[in-house]
C-alpha positions in Angstrom: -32.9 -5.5 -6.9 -35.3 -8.1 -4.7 -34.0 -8.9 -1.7 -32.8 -12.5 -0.7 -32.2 -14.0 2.2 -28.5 -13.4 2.3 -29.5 -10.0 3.8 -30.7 -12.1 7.1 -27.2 -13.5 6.7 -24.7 -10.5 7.9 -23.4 -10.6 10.9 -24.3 -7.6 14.2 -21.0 -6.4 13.5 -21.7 -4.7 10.5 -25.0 -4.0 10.5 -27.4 -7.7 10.6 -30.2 -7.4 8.6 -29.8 -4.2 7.8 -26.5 -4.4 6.5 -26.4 -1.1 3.2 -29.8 0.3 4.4 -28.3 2.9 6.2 -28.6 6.4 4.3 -25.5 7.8 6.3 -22.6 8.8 4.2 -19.0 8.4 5.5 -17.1 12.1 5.9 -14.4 11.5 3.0 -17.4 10.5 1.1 -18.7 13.8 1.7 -15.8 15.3 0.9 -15.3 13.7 -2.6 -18.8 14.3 -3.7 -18.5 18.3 -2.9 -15.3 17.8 -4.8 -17.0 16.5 -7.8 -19.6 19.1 -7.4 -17.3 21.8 -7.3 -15.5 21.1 -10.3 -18.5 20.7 -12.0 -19.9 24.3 -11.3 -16.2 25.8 -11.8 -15.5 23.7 -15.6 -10.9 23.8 -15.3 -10.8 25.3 -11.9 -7.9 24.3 -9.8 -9.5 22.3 -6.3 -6.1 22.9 -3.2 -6.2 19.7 -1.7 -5.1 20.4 1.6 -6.9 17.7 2.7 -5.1 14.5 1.5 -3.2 12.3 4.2 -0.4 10.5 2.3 2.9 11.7 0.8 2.8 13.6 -2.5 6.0 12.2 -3.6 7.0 9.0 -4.8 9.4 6.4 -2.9 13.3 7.2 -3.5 14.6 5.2 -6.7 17.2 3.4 -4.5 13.9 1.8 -3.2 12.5 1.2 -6.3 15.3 -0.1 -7.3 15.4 -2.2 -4.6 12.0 -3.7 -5.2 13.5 -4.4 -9.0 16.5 -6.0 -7.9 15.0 -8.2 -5.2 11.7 -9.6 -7.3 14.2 -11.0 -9.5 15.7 -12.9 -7.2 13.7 -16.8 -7.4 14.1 -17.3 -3.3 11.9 -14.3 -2.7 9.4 -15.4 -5.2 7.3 -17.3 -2.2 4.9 -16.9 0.9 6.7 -14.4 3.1 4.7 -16.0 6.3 5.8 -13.9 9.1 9.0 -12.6 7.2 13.0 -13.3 6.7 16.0 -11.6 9.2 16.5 -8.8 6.3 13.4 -6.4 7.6 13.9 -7.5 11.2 16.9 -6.7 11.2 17.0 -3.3 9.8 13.9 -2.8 12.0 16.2 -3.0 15.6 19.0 -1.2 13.6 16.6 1.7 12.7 14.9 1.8 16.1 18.7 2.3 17.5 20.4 4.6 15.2 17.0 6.7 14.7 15.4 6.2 17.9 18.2 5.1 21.1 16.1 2.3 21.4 18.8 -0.6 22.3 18.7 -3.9 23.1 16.2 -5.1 20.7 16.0 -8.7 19.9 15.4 -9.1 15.8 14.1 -12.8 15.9 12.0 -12.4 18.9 11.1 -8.5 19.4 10.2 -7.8 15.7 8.0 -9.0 13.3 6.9 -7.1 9.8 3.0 -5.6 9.0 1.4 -5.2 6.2 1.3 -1.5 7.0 0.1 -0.3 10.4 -3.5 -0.4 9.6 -2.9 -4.1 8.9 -1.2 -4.3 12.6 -4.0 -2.4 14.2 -6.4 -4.7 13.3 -4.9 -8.1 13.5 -3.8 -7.1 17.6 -7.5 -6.8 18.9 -7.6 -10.5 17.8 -5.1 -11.6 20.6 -6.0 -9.2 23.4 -9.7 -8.3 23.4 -12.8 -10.4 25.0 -16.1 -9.9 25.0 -16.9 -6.7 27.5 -12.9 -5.4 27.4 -12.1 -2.2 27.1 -9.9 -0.2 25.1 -8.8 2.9 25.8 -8.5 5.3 22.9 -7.5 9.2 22.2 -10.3 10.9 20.2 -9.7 12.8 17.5 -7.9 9.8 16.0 -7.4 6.7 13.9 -10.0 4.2 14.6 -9.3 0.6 13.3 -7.9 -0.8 16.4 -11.8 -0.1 18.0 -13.4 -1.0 15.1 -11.7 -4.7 15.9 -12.6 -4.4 19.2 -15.8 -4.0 18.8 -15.7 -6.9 16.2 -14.9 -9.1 18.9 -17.2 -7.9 21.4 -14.7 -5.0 23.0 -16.2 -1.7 24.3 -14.1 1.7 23.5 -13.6 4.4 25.9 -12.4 7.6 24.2 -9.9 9.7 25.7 -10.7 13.4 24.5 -7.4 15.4 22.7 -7.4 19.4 23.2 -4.7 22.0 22.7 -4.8 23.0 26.5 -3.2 19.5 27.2 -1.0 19.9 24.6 -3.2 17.1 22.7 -2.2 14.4 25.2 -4.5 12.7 27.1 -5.9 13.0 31.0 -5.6 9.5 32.5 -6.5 10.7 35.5 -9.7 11.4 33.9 -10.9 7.3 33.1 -13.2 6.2 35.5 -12.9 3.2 37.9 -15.3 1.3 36.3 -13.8 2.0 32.7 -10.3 1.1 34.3 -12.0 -2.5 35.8 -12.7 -3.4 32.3 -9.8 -2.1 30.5 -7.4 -3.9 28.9 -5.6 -1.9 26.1 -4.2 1.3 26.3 -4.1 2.5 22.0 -1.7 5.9 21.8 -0.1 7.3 18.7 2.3 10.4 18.7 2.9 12.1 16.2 -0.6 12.3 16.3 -3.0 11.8 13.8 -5.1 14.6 12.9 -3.7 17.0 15.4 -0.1 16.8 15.0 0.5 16.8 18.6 3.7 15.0 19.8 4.3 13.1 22.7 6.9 13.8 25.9 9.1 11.5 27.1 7.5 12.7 30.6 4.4 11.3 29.1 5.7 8.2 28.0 7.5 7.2 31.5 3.6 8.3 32.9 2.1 6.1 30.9 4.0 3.2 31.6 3.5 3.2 35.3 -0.4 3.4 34.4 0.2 0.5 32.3 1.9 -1.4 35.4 -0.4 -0.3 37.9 -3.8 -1.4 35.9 -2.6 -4.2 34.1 -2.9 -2.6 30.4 -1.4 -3.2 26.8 -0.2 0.0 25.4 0.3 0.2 21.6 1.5 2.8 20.5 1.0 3.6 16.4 4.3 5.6 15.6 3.3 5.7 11.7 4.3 9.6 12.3 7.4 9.1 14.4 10.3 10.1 12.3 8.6 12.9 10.7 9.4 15.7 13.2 11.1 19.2 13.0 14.0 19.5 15.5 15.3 16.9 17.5 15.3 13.1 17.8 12.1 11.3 17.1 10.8 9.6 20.0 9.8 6.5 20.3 7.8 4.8 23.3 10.1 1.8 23.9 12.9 4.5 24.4 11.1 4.7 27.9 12.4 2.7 30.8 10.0 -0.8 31.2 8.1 0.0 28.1 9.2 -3.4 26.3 7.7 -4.8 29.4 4.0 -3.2 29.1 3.8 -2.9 25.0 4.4 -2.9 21.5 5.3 0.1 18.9 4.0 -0.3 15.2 6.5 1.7 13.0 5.8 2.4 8.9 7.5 3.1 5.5 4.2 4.5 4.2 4.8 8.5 5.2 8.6 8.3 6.2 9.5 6.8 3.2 6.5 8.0 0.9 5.7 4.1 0.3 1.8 4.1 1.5 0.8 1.8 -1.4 3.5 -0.7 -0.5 1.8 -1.6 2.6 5.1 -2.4 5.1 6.2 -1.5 8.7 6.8 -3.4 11.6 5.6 -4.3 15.3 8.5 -4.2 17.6 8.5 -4.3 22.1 7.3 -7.1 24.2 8.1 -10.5 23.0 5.1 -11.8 23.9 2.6 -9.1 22.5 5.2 -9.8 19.2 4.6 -13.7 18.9 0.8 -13.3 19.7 0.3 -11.2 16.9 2.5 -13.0 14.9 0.3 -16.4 15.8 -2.7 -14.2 14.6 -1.0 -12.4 11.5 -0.2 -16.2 10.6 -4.0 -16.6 10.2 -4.6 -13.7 8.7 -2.0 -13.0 5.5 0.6 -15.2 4.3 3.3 -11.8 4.6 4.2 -9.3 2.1 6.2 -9.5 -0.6 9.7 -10.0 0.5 10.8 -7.7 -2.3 8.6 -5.0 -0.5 9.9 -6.3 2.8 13.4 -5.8 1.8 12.8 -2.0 -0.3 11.7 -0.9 3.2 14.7 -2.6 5.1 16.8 -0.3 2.4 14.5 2.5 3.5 14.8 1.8 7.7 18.7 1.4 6.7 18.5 5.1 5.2 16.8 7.8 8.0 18.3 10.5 5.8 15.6 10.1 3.3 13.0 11.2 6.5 14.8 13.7 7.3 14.9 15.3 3.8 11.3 14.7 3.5 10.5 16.4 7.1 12.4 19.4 5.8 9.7 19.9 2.9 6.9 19.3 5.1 8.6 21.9 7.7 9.2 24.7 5.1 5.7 24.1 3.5 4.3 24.5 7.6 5.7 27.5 8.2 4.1 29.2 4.9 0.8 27.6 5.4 0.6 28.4 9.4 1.6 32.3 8.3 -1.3 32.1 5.6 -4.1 30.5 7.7 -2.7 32.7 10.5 -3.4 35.9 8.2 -6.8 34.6 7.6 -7.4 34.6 11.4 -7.1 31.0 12.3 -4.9 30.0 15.7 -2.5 28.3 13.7 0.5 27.0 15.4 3.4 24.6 13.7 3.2 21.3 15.5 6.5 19.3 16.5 6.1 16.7 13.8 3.1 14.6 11.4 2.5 16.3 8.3 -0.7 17.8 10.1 -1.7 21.0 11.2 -5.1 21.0 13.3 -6.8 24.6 13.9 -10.0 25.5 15.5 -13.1 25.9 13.1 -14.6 28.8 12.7 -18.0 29.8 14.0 -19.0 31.8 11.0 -17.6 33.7 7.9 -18.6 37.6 7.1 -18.8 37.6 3.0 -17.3 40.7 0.7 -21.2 41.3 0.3 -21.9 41.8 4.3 -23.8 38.4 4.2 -23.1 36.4 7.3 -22.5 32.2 7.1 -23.2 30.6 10.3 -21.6 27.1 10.6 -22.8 24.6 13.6 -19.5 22.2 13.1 -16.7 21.5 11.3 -18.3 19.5 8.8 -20.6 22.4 7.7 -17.3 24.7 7.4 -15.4 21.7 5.2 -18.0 21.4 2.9 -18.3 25.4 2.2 -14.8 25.6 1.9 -14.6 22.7 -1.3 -18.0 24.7 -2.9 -17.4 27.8 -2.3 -13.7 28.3 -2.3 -12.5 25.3 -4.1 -10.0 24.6 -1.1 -10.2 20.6 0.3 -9.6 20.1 4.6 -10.9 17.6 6.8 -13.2 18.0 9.7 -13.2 16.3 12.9 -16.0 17.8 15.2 -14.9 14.5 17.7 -13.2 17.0 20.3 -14.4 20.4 19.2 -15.2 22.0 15.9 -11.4 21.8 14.1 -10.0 21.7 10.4 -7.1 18.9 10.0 -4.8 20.3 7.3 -2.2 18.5 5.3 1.2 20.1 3.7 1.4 16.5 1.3 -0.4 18.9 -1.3 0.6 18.6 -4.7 3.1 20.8 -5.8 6.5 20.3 -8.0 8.6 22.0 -6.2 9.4 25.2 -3.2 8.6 27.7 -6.4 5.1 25.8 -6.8 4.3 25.4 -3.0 4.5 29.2 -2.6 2.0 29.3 -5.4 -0.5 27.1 -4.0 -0.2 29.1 -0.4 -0.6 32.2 -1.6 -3.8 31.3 -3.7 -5.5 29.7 -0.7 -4.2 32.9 0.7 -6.0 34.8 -1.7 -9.5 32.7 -1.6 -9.5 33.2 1.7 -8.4 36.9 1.7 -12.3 38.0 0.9 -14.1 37.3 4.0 -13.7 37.7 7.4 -13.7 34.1 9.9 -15.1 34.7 13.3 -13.9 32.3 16.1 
């Protein structure tokens, strides 16, 4: 194709001029194309996607139903705009009943997303200038500073390791980073590591907040998958409604990812400015949708039915990895369980694999043993693993666990 001059037209932001040059190849790109390549060397073998980061299941039918019932109805057939009391509502009943959080105002403390990833990006449009700073854990989710940047923002990254219990040193940001800094973006249960968050943490971080005159927003997309206890939510936290905003999701508590709802709940202020910019941005979601998920939020037993699959399927997978001779240990919550990488694999033959990161040890694993993870060589070589893997049923899950047992029970991992 001969170039024209749009290609002079894209903006810095995405690459200029040389916007689609670029020969890199995104790591879930990777990931599918040694998928493909797999299955085309080993014709009707089985891949164990262990890799995947959304629910296996579909939503309840009282949701579905839900969604039926409510498209039907001509009043919801409209522009949703910034939503109706129905999600709102079950929003600040939810974050009580589920989460202690009381107090929370429906009309002026809540307004609904188009799924958190659609929150994460619309908030850098009301908070970040040019030269800001936000403040980000690493491994982790990046829209929020991808926006940033978009706008001119800078992104300091706030390393996660298993000595700190995946939480992050704050002590550790620099006074010049701190100067700058504007936004403080957390999210617990964590995403990949499956670390969870303290409520020792949470009262820490909202005196940081105070003191340097930060945003925090913390992405609870994970929150009510956990297995023992309470979940725990940030605004739980004495003056958090004063320093931030939480962004809460039906896509993994409610295995509803592809209907794209949640809600952004905390200060009322940090609400109605992303509400002035969501306004700009979408006309809302579908109230049907909208008022599905308010069944959902209405219904925290369906969570906790689906954190009891994950649970069981984390205990076989941690005793099967562990067997293999990774340092697996069952998180707190997330569907997620983050090991170490190895440094090399020993083969039934005597030949010896040396692997310089994670990547190189994700990409053996699809060709060689037809098993799917994700690397993250961020903060340290680790494997992310995922318990959403397909399986009908506690008879089938112990199937799938035992074969990656067995694929992996032929050479020896060295640490």
């Amino acid at each position: 194709m001969t170039e024209s001059y749009i290609q002079s037209l894209f903006a810095e932001r995405i690459g200029g001029k040389n916007y689609g040059k670029s020969g890199a190849i995104y790591k879930f790109e990777k990931i599918k194309r040694a998928k493909r390549a797999a299955l085309a060397a080993h014709p009707g073998a089985e891949i164990l996607d262990l890799g995947v980061g959304e629910p296996d299941e579909m939503a309840v039918p009282e949701a579905v139903e839900t969604l039926c019932r409510e498209a039907r109805r001509p009043e919801n057939r409209g522009y949703a705009d910034n939503g109706d009391r129905v999600l709102k509502e079950a929003a600040a009943r939810y974050l009580e009943k589920v989460c202690g959080v009381s107090g929370i105002n429906p009309e002026t403390e809540v307004i609904h997303s188009i799924g958190s990833k659609a929150a994460l990006s619309v908030l850098p449009a009301a908070l970040i200038n040019p030269g800001d700073v936000v403040l980000m854990t690493t491994p982790g989710y990046p829209v929020f500073g991808v926006h940033a940047r978009y706008y001119g923002g800078q992104v300091h990254n706030l390393p996660l390791a298993a000595g700190r219990r995946f939480l992050p040193d704050l002590g550790s940001i620099p006074a010049e980073v701190l100067g700058k800094a504007k936004v403080l973006v957390l999210n617990y249960p964590n995403n990949p590591t499956g670390g969870t968050a303290t409520p020792e943490f949470f009262v820490e971080v909202v005196a940081f907040a105070r003191k340097h005159g930060l945003a925090v927003v913390h992405d609870a997309a994970y929150a009510a998958l956990v297995f023992g206890g309470k979940p725990l939510s940030f605004l739980v936290t004495p003056g958090a409604k004063e320093v931030g905003v939480e962004l809460h999701s039906a896509s993994k508590s409610f295995n509803m990812t592809g209907w794209r709802c949640g809600f952004v709940a905390g200060n009322e202020l940090l609400v109605r400015a992303y509400g002035d910019v969501k306004d700009n941005t979408d006309s809302g979601q579908f109230l049907a949708i909208q008022h599905a998920a308010a069944y959902c939020f209405d219904h925290p037993e369906i969570t906790a039915r689906i954190a009891g699959k994950y649970s069981r399927r984390m205990d076989g997978l941690v005793a099967v990895l562990r067997k293999a001779g990774f340092a697996a240990v069952k998180p707190k919550g997330s569907f997620f369980l983050y090991v170490p990488a190895p440094r090399a694999a020993v083969l039934s033959d005597g030949r010896r694999l040396e692997f310089r990161n994670a990547e190189e040890v994700s990409q053996w694993l699809i060709t060689e043993k037809l098993i799917s993870t994700v690397p993250w060589d961020d903060a340290g070589a680790c494997l992310r693993w995922s318990v959403t893997f397909a399986a009908n049923g506690p008879a089938d899950e112990e199937r799938v666990l035992r074969e990656v047992g067995a694929r992996l029970g032929d050479v020896r991992l060295e640490f």
